[in-house]
Steps between C-alpha positions, in 0.01 A plus 500: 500500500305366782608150636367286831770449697456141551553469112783657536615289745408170320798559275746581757622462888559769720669489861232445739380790691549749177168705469333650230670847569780341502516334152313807342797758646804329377293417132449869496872563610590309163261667256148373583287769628267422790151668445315314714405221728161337417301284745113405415456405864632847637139654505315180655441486908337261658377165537485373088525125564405173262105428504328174399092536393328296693121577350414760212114632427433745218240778591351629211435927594232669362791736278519173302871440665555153688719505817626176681493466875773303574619352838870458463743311755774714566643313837563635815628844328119654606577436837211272526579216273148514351393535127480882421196640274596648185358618200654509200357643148804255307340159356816303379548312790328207691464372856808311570755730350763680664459906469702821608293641815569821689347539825328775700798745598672433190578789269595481093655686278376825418427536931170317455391354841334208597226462707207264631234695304104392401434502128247318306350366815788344657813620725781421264823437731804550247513501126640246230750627286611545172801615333376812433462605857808355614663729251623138346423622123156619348272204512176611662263244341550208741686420820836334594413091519795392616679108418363223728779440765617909457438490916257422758258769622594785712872474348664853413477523144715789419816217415240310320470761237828653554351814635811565722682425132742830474520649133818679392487799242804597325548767256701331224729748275446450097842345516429187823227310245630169675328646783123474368481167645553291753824325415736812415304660843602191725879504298519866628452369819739198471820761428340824745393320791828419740453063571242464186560147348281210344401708154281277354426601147145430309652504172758241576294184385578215328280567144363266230742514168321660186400286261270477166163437595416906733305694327598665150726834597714700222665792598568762204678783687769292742650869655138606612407116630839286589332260670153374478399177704132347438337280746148319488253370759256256441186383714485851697217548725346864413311511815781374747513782748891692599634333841460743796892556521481650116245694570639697803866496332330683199291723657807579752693577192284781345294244284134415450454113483291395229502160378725199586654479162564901472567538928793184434685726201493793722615266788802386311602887346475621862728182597749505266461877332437290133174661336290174390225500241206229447282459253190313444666176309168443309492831407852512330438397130870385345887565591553822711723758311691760679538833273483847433155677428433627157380862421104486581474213684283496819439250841208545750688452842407340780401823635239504212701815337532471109804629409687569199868331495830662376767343323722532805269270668578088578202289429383188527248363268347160447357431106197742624752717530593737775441342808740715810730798517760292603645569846193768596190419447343142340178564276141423570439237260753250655412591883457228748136500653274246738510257183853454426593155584859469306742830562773575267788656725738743311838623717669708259798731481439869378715765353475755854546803223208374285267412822550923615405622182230267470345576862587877448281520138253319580457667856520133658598445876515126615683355738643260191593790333653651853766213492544491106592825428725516742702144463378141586776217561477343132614131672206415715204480233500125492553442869211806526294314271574178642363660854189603341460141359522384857257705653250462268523169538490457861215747572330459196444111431712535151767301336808638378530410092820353424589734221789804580518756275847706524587771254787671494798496758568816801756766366812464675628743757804733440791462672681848639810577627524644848799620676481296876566889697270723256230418799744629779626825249166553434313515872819597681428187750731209523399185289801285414410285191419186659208657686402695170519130327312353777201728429428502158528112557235551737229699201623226252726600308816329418779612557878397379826659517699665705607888522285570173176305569274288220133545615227347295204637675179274551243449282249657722674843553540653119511858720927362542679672188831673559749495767327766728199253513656255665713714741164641632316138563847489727487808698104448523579149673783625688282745637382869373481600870839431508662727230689779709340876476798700390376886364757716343648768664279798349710804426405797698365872418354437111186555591295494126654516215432779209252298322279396807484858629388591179264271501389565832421898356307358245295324689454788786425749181236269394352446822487861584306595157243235632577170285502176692789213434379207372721147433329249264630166313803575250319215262308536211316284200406619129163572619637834708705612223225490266266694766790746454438532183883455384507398135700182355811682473526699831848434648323455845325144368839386498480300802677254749301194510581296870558149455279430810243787546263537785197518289469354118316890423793658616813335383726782374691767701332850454670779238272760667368637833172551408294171440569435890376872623209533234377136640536657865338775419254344351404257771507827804233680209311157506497482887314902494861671502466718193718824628820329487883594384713191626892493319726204511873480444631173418722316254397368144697243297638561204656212321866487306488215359860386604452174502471285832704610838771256632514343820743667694737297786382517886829458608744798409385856391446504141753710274363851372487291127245216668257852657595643167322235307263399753398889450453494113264176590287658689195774336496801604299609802505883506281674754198675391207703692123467382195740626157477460198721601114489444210679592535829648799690607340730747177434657229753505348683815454856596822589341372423137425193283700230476778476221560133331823429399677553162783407278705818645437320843716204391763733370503687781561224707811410319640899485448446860719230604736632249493798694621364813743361272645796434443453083228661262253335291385603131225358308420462161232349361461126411287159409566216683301280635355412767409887468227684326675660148493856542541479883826338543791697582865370452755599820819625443812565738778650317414430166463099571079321526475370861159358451123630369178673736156597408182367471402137443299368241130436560530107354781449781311631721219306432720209467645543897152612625621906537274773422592744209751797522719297731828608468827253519881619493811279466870567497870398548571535861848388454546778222347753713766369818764505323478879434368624783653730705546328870505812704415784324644848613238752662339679300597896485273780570525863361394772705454749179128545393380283163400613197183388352467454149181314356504370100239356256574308221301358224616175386389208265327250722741225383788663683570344872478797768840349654656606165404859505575498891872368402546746242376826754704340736867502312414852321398657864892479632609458855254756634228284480386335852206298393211457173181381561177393267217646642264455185432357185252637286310381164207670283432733228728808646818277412393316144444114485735267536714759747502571859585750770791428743520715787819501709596704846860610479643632853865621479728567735884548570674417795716786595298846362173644440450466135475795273226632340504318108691183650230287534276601207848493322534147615145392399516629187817257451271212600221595244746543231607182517203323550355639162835356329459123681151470540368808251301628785354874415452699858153581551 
């Protein structure tokens, strides 16, 4: 919110001597953010003074332009007190106006300097200005004429068009909407700044009572439009231009002007935070109705968009039918334009839930919709209206029709009970009730009572719910800076805790084997799930949807890891990074569907039944670990060609962190998807599915812009913690030679290779140090539908040479039963 100064200050007194810095650091002290200090002057040196023409000749050039060479009086601020030369390519002024004149020596925004310099034939000794170049707003076509009497030549005329004018932006939180505007701005200052008095409200006006003969308005849905208050101007002069001190208000403000009747409804919303409408009167054909859309409907905004309405969305329609999206955005066919000499003014309540989800579907961002959505003060639409009425008139040659239309009546405020000390409990300072009392007085509210308070907040703060609302608007006005800074006493020698080193090894494993961490957004929308692939009934679409999500796409808490590293992966293959293998360890949601949590007390510790229940409210948010790799997994050179990665590369990723673990992995094989069937593998530790790796399917690839055979894993971190070993023992060594033992063994090709490897494993014994796959073989030699297994067995015992037979004893054990599991025949 952006906001002149002297605006500011038209509403309210301040102690004399109290600079801008001064107002803008206790406002921020008590919640509103200084981001800057604006001043349109700040970039202009030099002698700019008030001009009058004296004589103006047009020179037509031979490039078909015409050029005036003006002399222009500008006083004694030459130096000389002669007429200075100028010409000027602007024709909408005449000799005898007053004009905005910068002199040799003068520099404008942008650093351009100015200088006696000969063009077109003449020496041209300054320039004549226009907004443009002032950095005033965008108007280019013409120059600044100003009113007869604005000043007498040579006069500075930087406080003339309130160039020295200081501009105040705030960053407003969601929950400060009184803020958009100049009154709840100027109250801020009223109860921040220390001697602040005189608050002189624009919405506190005496107003004409409603009566039968406004304009036609029926409101259908009275909890998505409470109050709707129709006004109507007469006699309006389309052509009247917007006084200067609009003009630079607006523009100050953030705002383009644009026509008197449009610049004074943006005047008043600025002023008073109220969003105003207007419509061309002539334009409106019968009795306004306020309602939802219907399925199919459609509106052409004023932004020229057509767009197709939703049943959630308030309308109002005229017997042609849809004529605004009530609150956002009015429709074409009603707009005021250079014709419009009678202006229908609408200052209407809206439902602040119905505005969001209006300006969120629709994809809508107006500074009527800014101050909607988040809560206008439902009282002020007749005094609003009633402003707007004025203006139009005074500015705009108009009478103000006698009809009032008023539908509908504001919803009252709650009233909450606050305890007078849960401020001083709550910020640790000392507030004794009477100075709590005093400030939410000073916001508005009112307050009775004594030990348990009755507050009814204001009608312009619906942000005030519950207790703890109104104990922070206390300690805010008391003074943040003043809340003491007392830190626990941390307890010494802890260091990490089990789960965090663990993590830590994870991470370091990871690292090591050449996978970079990634962190991306724990929010996702249908749209990612179904570039997953995940059928209707996969548990993970059973999502937590956020009552207020960051983006309308993304509204549900994420089941699964991998829609947030598949997009970042596919955005670093996008950008030319193709050889990637990034991993991610983060939490997913997984609702219970307990039913809401309750609030819990601030002040006592809450009983083991309260974090009991508060517990079973909550979804579970286990930990889980996500990798993903692309391209290739070696690059090429004089060493050999490059290898891409495969679906054993994701598995081995996992076997590797649980590795450091301490744990072992087995495999089986499995379908799930987001993987490729036939090239997922399902991970097992101790008998229990931790999660799925392998390769992922070519249409989710395509769908997250990946090339084919990349390869994805995800499991349970949590599950794979909580069986780790922390510090595993060293490992022991035997000094006695091995025994080598090699095996073949023909299997059908259905059977998993971890299966056979279990089974040799067991029926080996104790003797056996380590088995390895070195190859897998298919073809005619072992039948169709069968293939070759070959496995390196190494035995070894700890305290003795082995004897001869031991070892092929041993393997024969391990064959034996690998025929009866797996019905493996030994080569």
């Amino acid at each position: 919110m952006k906001a002149p100064l002297s605006w500011i200050l038209d509403h309210v007194d301040v102690p004399a001597g109290t600079t801008t810095d001064d107002i803008t650091h206790r406002l921020t002290l008590t919640g509103l953010k200084l981001e800057a200090i604006e001043s349109p002057g700040r970039d202009i040196t030099g002698p700019l003074v008030v001009g009058r023409v004296l004589t103006m000749e047009p020179e037509p050039q031979k490039n078909g332009k015409t050029i005036n060479w003006c002399t222009v009086d500008v006083g004694d601020a030459n130096g000389t007190g002669e007429p200075q030369g100028i010409v000027c390519g602007a024709h909408n002024f005449a000799p005898g106006d007053l004009v905005v004149t910068v002199l040799p020596g003068g520099v404008l925004p942008g650093g351009f300097e100015i200088s006696a310099r000969k063009t077109y034939g003449h020496v041209s000794a300054g320039m004549i200005c226009s907004a443009r170049e002032l950095g005033l707003g965008e108007d280019h076509d013409g120059i600044i004429v100003l009113p007869e009497g604005a000043g007498a030549p040579g006069q500075d005329v930087r406080p003339l068009l309130g160039l020295d004018e200081e501009t105040i932006e705030f960053e407003i939180n969601p929950d400060r909407a009184y803020a958009l505007s100049i009154r709840g701005i100027a109250r801020e200052v009223l109860v921040s700044v220390e001697g602040a008095s005189g608050f002189r409200d624009p919405a506190d006006r005496d107003t004409p009572a409603a009566n039968g003969d406004g304009h036609p308005v029926v409101v259908e849905d009275a909890e998505g439009c409470p109050v709707f208050v129709a006004r109507t101007v007469t006699g309006f002069d389309p052509t009247a231009p917007t006084p200067d001190f609009m003009v630079r208000r607006i523009t100050a403000a953030g705002m383009r002007p644009i026509s008197l009747a449009v610049d004074v409804t943006n005047y008043v919303m600025l002023e008073t935070g109220r969003p105003i409408h207007g419509y061309d009167a002539d334009k409106v054909q019968g009795a306004l109705v306020v309602r939802r859309a219907r399925q199919g409907e459609t509106l052409t905004t004023l932004d020229g968009t057509k767009r197709t309405l939703d049943p959630g969305d308030l309308v109002v329609t005229d017997d042609s039918g849809i004529i605004g999206l009530g609150g956002v955005m009015g429709g074409e066919t009603t707009e005021m334009s250079e014709t419009t000499t009678r202006v229908l003014v609408e200052a209407a309540h809206w439902d602040a839930v119905s505005m969001f989800r209006t300006g969120r579907r629709h994809k809508i961002t107006s500074e009527a919709g800014k101050r909607n959505e988040r809560g206008v003060d439902p009282t002020i639409c007749e005094a609003a209206a009633d402003r707007v009425v004025e203006l139009l008139v005074e500015h705009g040659g108009g009478q103000a029709d006698p009809g009032v239309t008023v539908v509908g009546t504001p919803p009252a405020m709650p009233t909450i009970e606050v305890r007078g000390d849960l401020a001083e409990r709550v910020s640790g300072m000392e507030i004794p009730e009477e100075r709590a009392v005093e400030c939410l007085r000073a916001i508005g509210c009112e307050v009775t009572g004594s030990g348990t308070l009755s507050v009814t907040p204001p009608p312009w703060r619906p942000d005030l719910t519950d207790a703890q609302d109104f104990s922070e608007e206390v300690v805010r006005l008391v003074g943040y800076d003043r809340v003491p800074s007392v830190l626990p006493t941390p307890p010494s020698g802890r260091g990490l805790t089990r789960a965090q080193q663990l993590r830590r090894r994870v991470g370091r494993t990871l690292a090591g084997d050449g996978f970079v961490e990634v962190v991306s957004f724990p929010f996702v929308g249908d749209a990612d799930l179904d570039a997953l692939g995940l059928p209707a009934d996969d548990s993970r679409r059973d999502l937590l949807r956020l009552t207020n999500p960051l983006s309308a796409e993304s509204p549900f808490m994420t089941t699964t890891l991998l829609p947030g590293v598949l997009r970042t992966a596919g955005k670093n293959v996008g950008h030319g990074n193709a050889d990637l293998a990034i991993f991610e360890t983060g939490t997913v949601t997984l609702p219970r569907h307990a039913g809401p949590a309750a609030i819990l007390p601030v002040d006592r510790r809450p009983t083991e039944e309260e974090f009991a229940a508060l517990d079973a409210a909550l979804p579970a948010q286990p930990l889980h670990l996500a990798v993903v790799a692309s391209g290739d997994a070696t690059a090429d050179g004089w060493w050999g060609e490059a290898r891409p990665v495969t679906w054993a590369d994701a598995v081995d990723a996992v076997r590797s962190v649980a590795d450091a673990l301490g744990l072992e992995v087995t495999t089986a094989a499995a379908s799930l998807a987001p993987w490729h069937p036939g090239r997922c593998a399902e991970l097992s530790v101790d008998g229990e599915v931790v999660g799925h790796a392998g390769e992922v399917h070519p249409k989710v690839c395509a769908a997250f812009g990946l090339p084919k055979r990349t390869v994805a894993a995800e499991v349970d971190l949590d599950a794979l913690i909580s069986r780790a070993v922390h510090l595993r023992p060293a490992p022991a060594f035997s000094s006695y030679p091995v025994a080598k033992e090699d095996v073949a063994l023909v299997v059908d090709a259905s059977v998993p290779a971890a299966d056979v490897e279990a089974a040799l494993r067991e029926g080996a014994g104790d003797l056996l140090e380590s088995i390895r796959l070195f190859d897998v073989f298919t073809g005619t030699q072992v039948g169709d539908g069968k293939k070759s297994l070959a496995y390196a067995l190494r035995f070894r015992a700890p305290d003795r040479t082995l004897k001869e037979g031991e070892a092929a004893a041993a393997r024969d054990a391990a064959v034996a039963l690998a025929a009866e599991r797996t019905g493996a025949v030994q080569r």
